[in-house]
N, C-alpha and C positions, 0 to 999 in steps of 0.2 A: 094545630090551628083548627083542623075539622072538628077536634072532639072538643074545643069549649068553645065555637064556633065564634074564633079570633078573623077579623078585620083589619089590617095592618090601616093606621091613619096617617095618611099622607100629610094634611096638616099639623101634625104631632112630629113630622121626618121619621117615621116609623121604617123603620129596614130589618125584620130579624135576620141574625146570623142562623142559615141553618147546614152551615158546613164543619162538622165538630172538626176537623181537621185543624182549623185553623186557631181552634181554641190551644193545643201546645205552644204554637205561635205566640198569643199573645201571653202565654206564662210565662215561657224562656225571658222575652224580653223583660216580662215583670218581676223576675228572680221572686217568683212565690216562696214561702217561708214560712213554717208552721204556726210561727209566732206574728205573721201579717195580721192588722183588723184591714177590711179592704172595704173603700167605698164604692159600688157601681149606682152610674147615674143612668137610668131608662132599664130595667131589667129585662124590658119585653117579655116572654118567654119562660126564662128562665135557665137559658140553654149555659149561659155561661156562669150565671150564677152558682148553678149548681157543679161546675167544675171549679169553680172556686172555696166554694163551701167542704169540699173533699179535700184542700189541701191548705187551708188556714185558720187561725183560729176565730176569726169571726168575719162576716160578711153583712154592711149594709147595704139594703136594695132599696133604689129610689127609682119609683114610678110612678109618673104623674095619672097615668091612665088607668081609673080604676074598670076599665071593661078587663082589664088583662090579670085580674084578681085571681079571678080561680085559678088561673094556669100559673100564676107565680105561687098561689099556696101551696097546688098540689107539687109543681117545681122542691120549694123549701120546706115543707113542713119535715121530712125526713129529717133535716136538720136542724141539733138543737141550738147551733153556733152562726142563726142567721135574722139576720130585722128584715123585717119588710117596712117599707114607709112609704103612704099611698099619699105624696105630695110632692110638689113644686119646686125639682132642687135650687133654683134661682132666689125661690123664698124661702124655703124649709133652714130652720136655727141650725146649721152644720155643726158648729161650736156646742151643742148639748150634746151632741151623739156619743155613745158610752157602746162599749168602748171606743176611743178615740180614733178615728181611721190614724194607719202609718201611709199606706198607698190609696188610689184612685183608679179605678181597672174596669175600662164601661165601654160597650159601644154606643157612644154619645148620639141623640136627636141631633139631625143637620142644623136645625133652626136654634141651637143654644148651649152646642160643642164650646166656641169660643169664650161665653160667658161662663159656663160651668168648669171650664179652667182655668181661669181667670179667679172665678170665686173661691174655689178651693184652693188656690197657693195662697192663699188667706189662714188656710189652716196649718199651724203651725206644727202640729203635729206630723200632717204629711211631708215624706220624702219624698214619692216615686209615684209618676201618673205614664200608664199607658192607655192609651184613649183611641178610638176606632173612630176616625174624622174625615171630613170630606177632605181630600188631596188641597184645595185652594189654602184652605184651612191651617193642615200640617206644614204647608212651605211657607206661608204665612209667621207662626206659630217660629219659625228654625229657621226665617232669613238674615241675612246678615245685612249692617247697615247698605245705604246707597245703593241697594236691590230693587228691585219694583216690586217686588212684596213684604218688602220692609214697611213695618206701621207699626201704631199704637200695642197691636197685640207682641208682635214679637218683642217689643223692648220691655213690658210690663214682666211678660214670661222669662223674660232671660232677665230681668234684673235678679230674681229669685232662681232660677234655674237654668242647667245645662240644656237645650235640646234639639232632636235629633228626629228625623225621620225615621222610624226602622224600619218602614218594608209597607209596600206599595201592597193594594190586596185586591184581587178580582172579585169582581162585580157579580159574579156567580156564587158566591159565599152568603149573599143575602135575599131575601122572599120580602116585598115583591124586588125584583133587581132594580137597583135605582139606576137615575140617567148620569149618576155621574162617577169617577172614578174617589175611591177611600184608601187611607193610609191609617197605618198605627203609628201615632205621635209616641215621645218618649221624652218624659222631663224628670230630671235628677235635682234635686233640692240645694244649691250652693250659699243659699243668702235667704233672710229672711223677707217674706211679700215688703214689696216696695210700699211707703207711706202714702197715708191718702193725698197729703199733697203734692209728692212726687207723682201719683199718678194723675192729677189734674192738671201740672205741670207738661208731662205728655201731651197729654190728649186738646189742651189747648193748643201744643205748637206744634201740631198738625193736623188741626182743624181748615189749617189754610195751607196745603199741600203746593200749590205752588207760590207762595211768599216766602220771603225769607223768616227764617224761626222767633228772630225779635219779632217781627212784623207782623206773624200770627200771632204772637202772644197781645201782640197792642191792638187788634182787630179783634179781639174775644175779649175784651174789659179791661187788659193791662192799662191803655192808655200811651200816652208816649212815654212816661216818665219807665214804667216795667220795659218796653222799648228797650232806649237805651240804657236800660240797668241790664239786660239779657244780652244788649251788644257787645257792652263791657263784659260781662262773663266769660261772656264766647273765647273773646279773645285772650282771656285770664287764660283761659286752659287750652287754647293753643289752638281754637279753632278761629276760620274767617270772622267778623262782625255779620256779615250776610249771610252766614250757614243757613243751610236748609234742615228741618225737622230729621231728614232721613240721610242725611249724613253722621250724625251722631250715634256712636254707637252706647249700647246702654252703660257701661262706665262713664261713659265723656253726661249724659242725661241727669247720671246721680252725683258727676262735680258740678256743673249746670246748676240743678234745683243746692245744693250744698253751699253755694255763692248767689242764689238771690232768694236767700231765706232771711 
């Protein structure tokens, strides 16, 4: 950081890792493989990039912060099996990236963890995402239905994927130490990303977290007639007609949306 006189941006959720210790960590869980193309979202640094880049066949680095340019060149340039891409992974075309990521291995900005993997189980090619996220994030991300962190994200995430917490990480692992506690998320690919209208489906019927799930759906545009077309569902597949958004677990969401299509 002194020598390309780096500024960690707090508005960016900027936290380098600067504990290499912790880099085995997240490879074990990511069963790296020679033959990985590996997407990392936020490179910072470059610290984990370039232990990436030593053990796969290719590595994209996405960073939105072009201050942090030289210290990612001088990071990768040794390497002839790495991208740098100095943009917006929320906007950046994921779909052209060649070669095609198989995995996802970042420690993700706090402010767009959640969207950034979200986004990328869009990519069909990837299998495997181990992601360095804030803790609310991760439990979030691996709760099970009728939890109080059960939502939108975890059932998008698990309609496509197994996952799991792997391991809680201290806060001394990153510069500046942030205020809040980070986990390394772990999602295994089982199902292809849920359809766009499956996932509007969601996020509509728990838009209104305390109504019942027909009844958000008819207070965000359904109308009464989607109402009771969602009541009748419910009960098709064996739930209350007054179910709640977060009692549904993501199987029961994708018979749901498959009965008022």
């Amino acid at each position: 950081m002194r020598e390309f006189g780096v500024r960690p941006n707090r508005d960016l959720g900027q936290n380098f890792l600067v504990d290499s210790n912790i880099l085995d960590v997240i490879g074990r869980l990511a069963e790296l493989d020679e033959s990985d193309v590996v997407l990392e979202v936020g490179g910072g640094l470059g610290v984990l990039s370039e232990y990436l880049a030593e053990r796969v066949a290719h590595v994209h680095v996405v960073e939105l912060d072009r201050g942090l340019e030289p210290a990612l060149r001088d990071a990768l340039d040794p390497y002839d099996n790495t991208s740098l891409h100095l943009a917006d992974a929320v906007k950046l075309d994921l779909d052209a990236l060649e070669p095609a990521p198989t995995k996802v291995v970042a420690n993700l900005p706090y402010g767009v963890a959640a969207t950034v993997i979200l986004r990328t189980t869009e990519l069909a090619s990837v299998t495997t995402w181990v992601a360095m996220v804030q803790k609310e994030v991760g439990e979030r991300f691996a709760a099970s239905a009728s939890t109080p962190a059960y939502g939108v994200p975890s059932v998008l995430a698990q309609l496509a994927c197994d996952v799991r917490v792997g391991r809680k990480i201290p806060r001394n692992v990153f510069h500046p130490v942030p205020n809040v506690d980070s986990v390394l998320v772990v999602l295994e690919r089982h199902s292809p990303a849920p359809p766009a209208s499956l996932r509007t489906l969601v996020q509509r019927g728990f838009k209104h977290r305390r109504k019942a799930l027909a009844k958000s759906l008819e207070l965000s545009g359904g109308g009464k007639d989607e109402r009771d077309r969602a009541r009748a569902a419910l009960e098709a597949i064996g739930k209350p007609a007054d179910a709640r958004a977060e009692s549904l677990s993501p199987p029961e969401w994708r018979a749901l949306w498959e009965r008022l299509r």
